[in-house]
DSSP file (Angstrom, degrees, kcal/mol; ACC not computed):
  #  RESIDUE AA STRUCTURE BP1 BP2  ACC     N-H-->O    O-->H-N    N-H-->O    O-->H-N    TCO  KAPPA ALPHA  PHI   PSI    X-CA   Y-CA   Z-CA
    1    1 A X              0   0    0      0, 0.0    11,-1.4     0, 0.0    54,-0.1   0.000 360.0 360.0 360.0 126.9   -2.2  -67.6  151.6
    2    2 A X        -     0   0    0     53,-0.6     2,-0.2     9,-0.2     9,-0.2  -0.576 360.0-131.8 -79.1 155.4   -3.9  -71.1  152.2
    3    3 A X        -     0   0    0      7,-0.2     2,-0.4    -2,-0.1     7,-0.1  -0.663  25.1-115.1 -92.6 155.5   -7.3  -71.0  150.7
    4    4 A X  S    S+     0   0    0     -2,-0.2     2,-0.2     4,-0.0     3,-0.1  -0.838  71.9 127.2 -80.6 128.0  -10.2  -72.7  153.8
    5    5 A X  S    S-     0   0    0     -2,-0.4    -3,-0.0     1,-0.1     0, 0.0  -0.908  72.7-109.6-173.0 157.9  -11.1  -75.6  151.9
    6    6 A X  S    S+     0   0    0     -2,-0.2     2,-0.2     1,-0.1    -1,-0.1   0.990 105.1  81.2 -62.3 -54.9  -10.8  -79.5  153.5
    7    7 A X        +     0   0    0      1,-0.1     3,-0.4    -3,-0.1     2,-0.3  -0.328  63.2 178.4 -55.7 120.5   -8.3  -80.1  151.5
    8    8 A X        +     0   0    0      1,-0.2    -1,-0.1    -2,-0.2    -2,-0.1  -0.354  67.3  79.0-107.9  60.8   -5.2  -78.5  153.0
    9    9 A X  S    S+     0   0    0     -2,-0.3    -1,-0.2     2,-0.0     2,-0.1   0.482  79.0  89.5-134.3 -26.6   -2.6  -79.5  150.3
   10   10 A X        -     0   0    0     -3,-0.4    -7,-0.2    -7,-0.1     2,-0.2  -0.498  52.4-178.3 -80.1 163.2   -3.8  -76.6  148.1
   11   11 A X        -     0   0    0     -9,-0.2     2,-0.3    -2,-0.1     3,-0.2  -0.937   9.5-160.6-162.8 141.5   -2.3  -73.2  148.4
   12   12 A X        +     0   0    0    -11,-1.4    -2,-0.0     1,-0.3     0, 0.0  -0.756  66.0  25.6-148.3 152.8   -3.6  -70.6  146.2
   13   13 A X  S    S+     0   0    0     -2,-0.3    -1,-0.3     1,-0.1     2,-0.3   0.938  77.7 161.4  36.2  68.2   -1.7  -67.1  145.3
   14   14 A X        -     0   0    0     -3,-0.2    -1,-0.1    41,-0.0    41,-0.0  -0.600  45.5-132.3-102.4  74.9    1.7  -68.4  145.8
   15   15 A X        +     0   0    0     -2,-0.3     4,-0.1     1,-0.2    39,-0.0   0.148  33.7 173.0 -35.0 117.2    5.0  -66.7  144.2
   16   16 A X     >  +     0   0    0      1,-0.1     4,-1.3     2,-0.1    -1,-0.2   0.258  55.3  82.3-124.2  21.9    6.1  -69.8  142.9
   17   17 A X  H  > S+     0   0    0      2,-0.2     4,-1.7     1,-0.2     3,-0.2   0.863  91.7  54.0 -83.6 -30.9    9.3  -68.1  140.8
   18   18 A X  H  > S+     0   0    0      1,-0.2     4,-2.2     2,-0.2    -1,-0.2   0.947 114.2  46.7 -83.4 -53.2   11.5  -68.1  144.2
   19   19 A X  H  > S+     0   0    0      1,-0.2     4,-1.3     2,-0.2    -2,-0.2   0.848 112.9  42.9 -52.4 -39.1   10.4  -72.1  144.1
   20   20 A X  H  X S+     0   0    0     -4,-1.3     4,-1.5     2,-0.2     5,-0.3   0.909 110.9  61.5 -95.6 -51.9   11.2  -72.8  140.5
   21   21 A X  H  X S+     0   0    0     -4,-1.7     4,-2.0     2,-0.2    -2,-0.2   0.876 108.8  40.1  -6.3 -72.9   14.6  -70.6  141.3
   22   22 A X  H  X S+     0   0    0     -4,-2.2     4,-2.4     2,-0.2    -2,-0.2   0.871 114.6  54.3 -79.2 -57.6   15.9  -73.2  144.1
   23   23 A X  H  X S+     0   0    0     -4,-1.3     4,-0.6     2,-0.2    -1,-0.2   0.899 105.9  52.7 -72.9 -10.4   14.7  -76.3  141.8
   24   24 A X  H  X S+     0   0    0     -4,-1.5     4,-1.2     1,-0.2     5,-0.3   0.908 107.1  57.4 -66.1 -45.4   16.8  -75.0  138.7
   25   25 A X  H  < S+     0   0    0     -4,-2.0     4,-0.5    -5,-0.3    -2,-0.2   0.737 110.4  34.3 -42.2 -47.0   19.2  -75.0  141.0
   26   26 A X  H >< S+     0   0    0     -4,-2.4     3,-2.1     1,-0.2    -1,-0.2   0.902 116.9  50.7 -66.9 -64.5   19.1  -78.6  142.0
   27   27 A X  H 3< S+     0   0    0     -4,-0.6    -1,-0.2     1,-0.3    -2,-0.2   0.838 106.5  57.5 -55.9   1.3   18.2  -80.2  138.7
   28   28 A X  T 3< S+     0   0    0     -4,-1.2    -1,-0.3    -5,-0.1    -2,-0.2   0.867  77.6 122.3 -93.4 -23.6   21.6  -77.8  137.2
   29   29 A X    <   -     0   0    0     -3,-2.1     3,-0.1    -4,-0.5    -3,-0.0  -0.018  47.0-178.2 -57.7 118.3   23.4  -80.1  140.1
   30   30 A X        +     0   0    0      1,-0.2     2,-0.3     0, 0.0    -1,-0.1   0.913  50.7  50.3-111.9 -55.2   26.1  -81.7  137.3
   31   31 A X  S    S-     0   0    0      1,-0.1     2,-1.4     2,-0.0     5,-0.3  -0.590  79.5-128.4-121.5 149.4   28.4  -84.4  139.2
   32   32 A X        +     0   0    0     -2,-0.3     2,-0.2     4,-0.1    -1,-0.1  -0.244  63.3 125.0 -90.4  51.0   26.9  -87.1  141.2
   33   33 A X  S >> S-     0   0    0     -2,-1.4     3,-2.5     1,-0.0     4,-1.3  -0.751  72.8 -96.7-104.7 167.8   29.2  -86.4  144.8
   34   34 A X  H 3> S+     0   0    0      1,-0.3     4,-1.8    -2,-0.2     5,-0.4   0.789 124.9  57.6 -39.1 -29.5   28.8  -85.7  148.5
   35   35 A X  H 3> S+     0   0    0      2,-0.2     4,-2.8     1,-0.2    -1,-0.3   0.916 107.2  43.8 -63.8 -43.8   29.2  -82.5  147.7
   36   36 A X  H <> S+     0   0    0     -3,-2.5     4,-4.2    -5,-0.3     5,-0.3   0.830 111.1  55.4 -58.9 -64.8   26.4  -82.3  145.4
   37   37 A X  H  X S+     0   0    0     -4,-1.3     4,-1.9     2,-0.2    -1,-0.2   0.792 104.1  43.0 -35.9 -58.3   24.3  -84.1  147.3
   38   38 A X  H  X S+     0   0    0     -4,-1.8     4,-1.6    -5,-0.2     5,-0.2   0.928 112.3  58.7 -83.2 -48.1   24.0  -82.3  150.8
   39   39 A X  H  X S+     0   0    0     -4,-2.8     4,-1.5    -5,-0.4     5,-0.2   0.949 110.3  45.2 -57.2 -53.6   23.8  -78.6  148.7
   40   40 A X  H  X S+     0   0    0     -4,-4.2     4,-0.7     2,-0.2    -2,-0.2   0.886 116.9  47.1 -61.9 -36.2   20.4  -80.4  146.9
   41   41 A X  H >X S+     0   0    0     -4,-1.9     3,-6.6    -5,-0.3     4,-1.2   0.929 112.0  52.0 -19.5 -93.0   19.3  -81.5  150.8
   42   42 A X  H 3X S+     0   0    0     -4,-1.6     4,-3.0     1,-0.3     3,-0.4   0.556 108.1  47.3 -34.2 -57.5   20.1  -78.2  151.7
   43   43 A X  H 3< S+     0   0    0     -4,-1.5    -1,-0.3     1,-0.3    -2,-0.2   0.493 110.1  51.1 -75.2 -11.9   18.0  -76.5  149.2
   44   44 A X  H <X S+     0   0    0     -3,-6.6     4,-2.2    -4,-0.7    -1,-0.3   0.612 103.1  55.2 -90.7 -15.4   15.2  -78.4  149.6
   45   45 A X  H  X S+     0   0    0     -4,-1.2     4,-2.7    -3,-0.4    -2,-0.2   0.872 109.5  53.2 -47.9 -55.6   15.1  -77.9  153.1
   46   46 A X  H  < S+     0   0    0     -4,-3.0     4,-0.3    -5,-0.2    -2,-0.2   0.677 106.0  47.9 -73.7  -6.2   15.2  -74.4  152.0
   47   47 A X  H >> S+     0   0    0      3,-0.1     3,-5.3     2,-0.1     4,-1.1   0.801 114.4  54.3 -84.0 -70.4   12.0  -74.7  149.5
   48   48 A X  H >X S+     0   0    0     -4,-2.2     4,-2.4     1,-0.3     3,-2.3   0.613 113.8  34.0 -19.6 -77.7   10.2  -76.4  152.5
   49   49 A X  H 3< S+     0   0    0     -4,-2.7    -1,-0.3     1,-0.3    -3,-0.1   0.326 112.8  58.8 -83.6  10.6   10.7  -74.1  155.1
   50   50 A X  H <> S+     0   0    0     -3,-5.3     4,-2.9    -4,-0.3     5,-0.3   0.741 114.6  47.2 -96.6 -23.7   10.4  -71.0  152.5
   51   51 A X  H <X S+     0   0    0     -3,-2.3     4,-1.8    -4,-1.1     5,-0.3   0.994 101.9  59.7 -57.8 -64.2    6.8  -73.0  152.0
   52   52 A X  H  <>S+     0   0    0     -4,-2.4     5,-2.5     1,-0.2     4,-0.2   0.622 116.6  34.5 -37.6 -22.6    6.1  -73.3  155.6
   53   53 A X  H  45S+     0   0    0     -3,-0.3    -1,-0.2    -5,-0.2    -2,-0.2   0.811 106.9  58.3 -99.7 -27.0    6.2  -69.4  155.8
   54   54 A X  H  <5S+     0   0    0     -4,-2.9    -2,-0.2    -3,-0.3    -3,-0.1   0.776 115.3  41.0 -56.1 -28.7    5.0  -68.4  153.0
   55   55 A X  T  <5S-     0   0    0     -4,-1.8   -53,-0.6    -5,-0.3    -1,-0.2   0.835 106.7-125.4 -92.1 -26.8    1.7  -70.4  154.0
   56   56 A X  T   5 +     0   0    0     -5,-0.3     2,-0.5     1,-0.3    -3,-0.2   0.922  50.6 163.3  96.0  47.5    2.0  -69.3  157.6
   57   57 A X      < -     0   0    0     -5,-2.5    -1,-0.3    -6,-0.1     2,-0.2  -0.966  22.1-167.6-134.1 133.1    2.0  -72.6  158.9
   58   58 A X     >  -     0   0    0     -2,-0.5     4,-1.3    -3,-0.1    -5,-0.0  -0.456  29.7-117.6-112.5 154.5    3.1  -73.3  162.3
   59   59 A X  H  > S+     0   0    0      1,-0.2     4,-2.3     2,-0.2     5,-0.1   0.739 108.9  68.3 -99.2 -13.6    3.8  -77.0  163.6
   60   60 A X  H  > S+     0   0    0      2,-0.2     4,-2.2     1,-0.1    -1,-0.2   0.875 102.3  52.5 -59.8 -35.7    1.2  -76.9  166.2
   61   61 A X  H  > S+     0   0    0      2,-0.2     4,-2.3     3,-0.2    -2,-0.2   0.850 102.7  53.2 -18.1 -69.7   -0.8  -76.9  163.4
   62   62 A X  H  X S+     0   0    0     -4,-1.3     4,-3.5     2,-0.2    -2,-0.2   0.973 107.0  48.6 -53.1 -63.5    0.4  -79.5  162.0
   63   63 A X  H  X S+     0   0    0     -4,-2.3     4,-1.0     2,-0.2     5,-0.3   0.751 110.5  52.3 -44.7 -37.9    0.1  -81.6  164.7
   64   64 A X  H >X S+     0   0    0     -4,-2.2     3,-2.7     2,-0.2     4,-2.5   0.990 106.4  53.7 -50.0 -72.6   -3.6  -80.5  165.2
   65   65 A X  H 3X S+     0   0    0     -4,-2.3     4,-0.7     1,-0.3    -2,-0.2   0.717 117.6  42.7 -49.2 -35.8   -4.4  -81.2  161.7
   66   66 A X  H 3< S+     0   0    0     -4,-3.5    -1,-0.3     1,-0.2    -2,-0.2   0.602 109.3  49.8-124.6  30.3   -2.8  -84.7  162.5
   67   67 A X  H <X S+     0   0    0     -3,-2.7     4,-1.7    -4,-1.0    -2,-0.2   0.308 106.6  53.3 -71.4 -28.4   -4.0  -85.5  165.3
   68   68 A X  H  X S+     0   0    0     -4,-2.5     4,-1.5    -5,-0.3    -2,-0.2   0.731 112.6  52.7 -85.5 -13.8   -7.6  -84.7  164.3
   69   69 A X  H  X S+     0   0    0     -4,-0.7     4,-1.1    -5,-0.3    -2,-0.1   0.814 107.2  49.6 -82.7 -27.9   -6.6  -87.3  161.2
   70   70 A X  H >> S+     0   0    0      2,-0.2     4,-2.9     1,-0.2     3,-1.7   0.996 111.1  49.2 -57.6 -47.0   -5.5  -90.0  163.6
   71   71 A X  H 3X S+     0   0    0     -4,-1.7     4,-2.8     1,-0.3    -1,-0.2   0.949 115.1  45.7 -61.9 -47.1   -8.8  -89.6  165.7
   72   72 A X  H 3X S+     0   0    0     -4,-1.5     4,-1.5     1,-0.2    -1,-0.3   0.570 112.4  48.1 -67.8  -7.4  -10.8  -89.9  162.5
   73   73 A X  H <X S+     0   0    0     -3,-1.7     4,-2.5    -4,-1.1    -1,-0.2   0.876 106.7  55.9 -73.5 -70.5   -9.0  -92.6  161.2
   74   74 A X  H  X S+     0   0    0     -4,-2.9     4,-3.0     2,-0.2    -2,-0.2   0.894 110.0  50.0 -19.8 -66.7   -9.3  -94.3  164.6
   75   75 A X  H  X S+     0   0    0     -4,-2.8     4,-0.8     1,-0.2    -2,-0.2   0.959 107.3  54.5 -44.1 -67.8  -13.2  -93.8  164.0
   76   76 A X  H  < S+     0   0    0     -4,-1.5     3,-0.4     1,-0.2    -1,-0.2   0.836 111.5  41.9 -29.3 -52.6  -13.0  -95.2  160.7
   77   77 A X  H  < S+     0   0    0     -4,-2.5     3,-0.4     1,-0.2     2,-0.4   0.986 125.7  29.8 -74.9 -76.9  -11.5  -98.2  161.8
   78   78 A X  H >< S+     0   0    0     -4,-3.0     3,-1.1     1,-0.2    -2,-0.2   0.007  72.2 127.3 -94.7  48.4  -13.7  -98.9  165.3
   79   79 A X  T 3< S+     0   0    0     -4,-0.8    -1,-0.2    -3,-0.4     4,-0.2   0.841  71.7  50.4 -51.0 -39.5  -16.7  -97.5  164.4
   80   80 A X  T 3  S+     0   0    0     -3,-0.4    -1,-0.3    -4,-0.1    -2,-0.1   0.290  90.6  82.2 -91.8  -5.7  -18.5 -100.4  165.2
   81   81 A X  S <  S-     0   0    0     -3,-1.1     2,-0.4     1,-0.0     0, 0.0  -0.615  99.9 -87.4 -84.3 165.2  -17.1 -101.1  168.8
   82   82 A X        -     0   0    0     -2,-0.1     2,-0.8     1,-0.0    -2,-0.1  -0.622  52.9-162.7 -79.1 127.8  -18.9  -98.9  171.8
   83   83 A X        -     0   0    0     -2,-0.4     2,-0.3    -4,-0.2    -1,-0.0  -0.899  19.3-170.5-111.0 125.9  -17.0  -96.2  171.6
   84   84 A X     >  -     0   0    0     -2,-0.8     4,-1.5     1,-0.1     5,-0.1  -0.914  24.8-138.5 -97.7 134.7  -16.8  -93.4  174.8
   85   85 A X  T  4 S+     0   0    0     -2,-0.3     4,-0.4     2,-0.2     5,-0.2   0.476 100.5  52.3 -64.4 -17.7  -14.9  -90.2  173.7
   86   86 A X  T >> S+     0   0    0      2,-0.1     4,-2.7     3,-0.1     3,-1.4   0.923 107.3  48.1 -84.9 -41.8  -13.1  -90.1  177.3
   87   87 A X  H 3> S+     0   0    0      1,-0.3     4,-1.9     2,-0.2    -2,-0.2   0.964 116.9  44.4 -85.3 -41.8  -11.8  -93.7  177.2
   88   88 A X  H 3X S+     0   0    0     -4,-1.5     4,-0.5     2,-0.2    -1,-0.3   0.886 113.4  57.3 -67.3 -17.0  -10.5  -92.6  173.2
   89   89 A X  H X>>S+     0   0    0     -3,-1.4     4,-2.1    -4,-0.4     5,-1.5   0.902 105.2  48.6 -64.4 -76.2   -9.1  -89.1  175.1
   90   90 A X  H ><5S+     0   0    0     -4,-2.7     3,-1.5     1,-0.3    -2,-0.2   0.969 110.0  52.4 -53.8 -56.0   -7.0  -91.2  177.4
   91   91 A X  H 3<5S+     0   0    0     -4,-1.9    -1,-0.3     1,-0.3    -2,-0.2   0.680 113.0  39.3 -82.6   0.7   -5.6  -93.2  174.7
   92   92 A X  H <<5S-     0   0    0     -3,-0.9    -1,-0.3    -4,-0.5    -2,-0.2   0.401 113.9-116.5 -92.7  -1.0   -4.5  -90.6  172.7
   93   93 A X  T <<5S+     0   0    0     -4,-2.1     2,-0.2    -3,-1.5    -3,-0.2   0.534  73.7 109.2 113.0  -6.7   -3.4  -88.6  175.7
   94   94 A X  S   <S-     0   0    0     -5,-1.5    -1,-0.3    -6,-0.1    -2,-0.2  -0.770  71.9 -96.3-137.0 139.8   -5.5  -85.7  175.4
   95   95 A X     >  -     0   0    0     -2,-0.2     4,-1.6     1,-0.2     5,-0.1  -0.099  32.0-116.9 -79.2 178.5   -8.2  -84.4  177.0
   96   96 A X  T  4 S+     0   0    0      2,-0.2     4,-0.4     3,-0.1    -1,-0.2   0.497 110.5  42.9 -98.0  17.5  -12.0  -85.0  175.8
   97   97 A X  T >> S+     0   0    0      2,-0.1     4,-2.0     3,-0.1     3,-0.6   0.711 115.3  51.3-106.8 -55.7  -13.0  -81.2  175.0
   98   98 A X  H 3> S+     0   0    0      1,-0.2     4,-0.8     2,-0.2     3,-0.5   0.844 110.4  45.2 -40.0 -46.4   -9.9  -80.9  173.4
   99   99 A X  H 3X S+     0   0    0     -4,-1.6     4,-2.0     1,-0.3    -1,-0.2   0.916 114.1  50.4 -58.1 -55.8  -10.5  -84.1  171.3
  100  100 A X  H <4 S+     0   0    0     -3,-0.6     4,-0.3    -4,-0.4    -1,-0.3   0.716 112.1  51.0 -60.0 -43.5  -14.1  -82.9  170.5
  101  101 A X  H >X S+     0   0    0     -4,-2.0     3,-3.2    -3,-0.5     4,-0.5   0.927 110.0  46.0 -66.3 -83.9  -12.6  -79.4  169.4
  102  102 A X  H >X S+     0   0    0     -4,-0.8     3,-2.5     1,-0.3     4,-1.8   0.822 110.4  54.2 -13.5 -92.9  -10.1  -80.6  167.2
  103  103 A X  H 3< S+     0   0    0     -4,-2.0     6,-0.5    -5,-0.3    -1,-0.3   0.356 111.3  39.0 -40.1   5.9  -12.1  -82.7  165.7
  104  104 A X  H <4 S+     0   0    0     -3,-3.2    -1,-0.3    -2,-1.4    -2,-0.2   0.307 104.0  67.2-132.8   0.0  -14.6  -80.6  164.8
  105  105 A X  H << S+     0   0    0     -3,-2.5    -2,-0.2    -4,-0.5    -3,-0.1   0.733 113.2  36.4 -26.6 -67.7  -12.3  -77.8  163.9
  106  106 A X  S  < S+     0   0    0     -4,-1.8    -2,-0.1    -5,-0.2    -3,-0.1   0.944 132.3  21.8 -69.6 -53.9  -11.1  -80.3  160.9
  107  107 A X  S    S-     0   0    0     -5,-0.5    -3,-0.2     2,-0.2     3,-0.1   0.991  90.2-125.6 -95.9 -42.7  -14.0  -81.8  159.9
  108  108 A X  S    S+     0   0    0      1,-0.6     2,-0.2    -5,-0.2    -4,-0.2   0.561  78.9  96.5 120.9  -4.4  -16.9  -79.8  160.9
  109  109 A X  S    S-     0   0    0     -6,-0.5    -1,-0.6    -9,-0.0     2,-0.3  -0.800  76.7-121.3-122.8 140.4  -18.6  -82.7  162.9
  110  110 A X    >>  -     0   0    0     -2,-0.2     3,-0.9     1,-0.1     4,-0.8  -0.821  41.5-111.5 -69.6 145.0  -18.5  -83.4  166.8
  111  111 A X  H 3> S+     0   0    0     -2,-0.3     4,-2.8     1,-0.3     5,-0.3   0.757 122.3  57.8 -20.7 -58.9  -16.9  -87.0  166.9
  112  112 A X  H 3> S+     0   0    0      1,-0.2     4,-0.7     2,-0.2    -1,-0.3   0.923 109.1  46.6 -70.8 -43.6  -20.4  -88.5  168.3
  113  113 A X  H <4 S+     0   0    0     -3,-0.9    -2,-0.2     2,-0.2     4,-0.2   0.523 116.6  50.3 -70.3  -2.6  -22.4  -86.9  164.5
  114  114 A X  H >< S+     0   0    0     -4,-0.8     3,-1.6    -3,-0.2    -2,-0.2   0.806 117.2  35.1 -98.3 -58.5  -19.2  -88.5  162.6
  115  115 A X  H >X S+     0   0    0     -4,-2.8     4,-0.8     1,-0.2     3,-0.7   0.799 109.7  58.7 -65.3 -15.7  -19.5  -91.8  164.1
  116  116 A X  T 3< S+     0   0    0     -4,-0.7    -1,-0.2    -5,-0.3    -3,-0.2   0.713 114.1  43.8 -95.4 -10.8  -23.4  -91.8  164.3
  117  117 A X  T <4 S+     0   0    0     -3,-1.6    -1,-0.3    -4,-0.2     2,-0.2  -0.214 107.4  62.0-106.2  55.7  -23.0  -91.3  159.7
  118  118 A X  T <4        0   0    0     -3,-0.7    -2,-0.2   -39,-0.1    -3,-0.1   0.364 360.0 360.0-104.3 -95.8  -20.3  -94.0  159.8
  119  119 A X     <        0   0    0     -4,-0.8    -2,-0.1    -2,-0.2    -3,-0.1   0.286 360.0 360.0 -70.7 360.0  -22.9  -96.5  161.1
């Protein structure tokens, strides 16, 4: 279960013996061929996606979470040009209550209180 915290890279009550399981497995990996190779792929593919459920995380998700980093990133960067939240909407593609949700989803801020403590 991810804990709500900004940071989303921690993950808190994890069974992490299934995890430690799959990485003996790779590090036992003896002789350095194709063979070798694609099973240690393969098994980290399989930690990934045994993380991705275990955490319940979906790739619209993902995408939110980094799409609401781009936009703030974006801010970061032109904070100091006039910025309108439809004309930044259009160039990311997206509409400007969606933009305004996200972003304040992530951070906690509407877009116009993040850029107005940037300056």
């Amino acid at each position: 279960m991810m804990k709500k915290t900004n940071d989303i890279y921690i993950i808190h009550n994890l069974d992490i013996t299934k995890y430690k399981t799959l990485i003996d497995e790779i590090i036992n990996l003896q002789e350095n061929n194709v063979i070798h190779y694609i099973k240690a792929n393969s098994l980290l593919f399989l930690i990934l996606a045994q993380l991705f459920e275990d955490i319940n995380l979906s790739e619209s998700q993902m995408q939110t979470k980094s799409l609401a980093n781009d936009l703030k990133f974006y801010f970061d960067v032109n904070y100091a040009e006039k910025l309108i939240l439809k004309d930044i909407a259009k160039k990311f593609g997206i509409h400007p209550n969606y933009l305004t949700r996200i972003f304040h989803e992530k951070f906690h801020l509407s877009p116009k209180q993040y850029i107005m403590q940037l300056k």
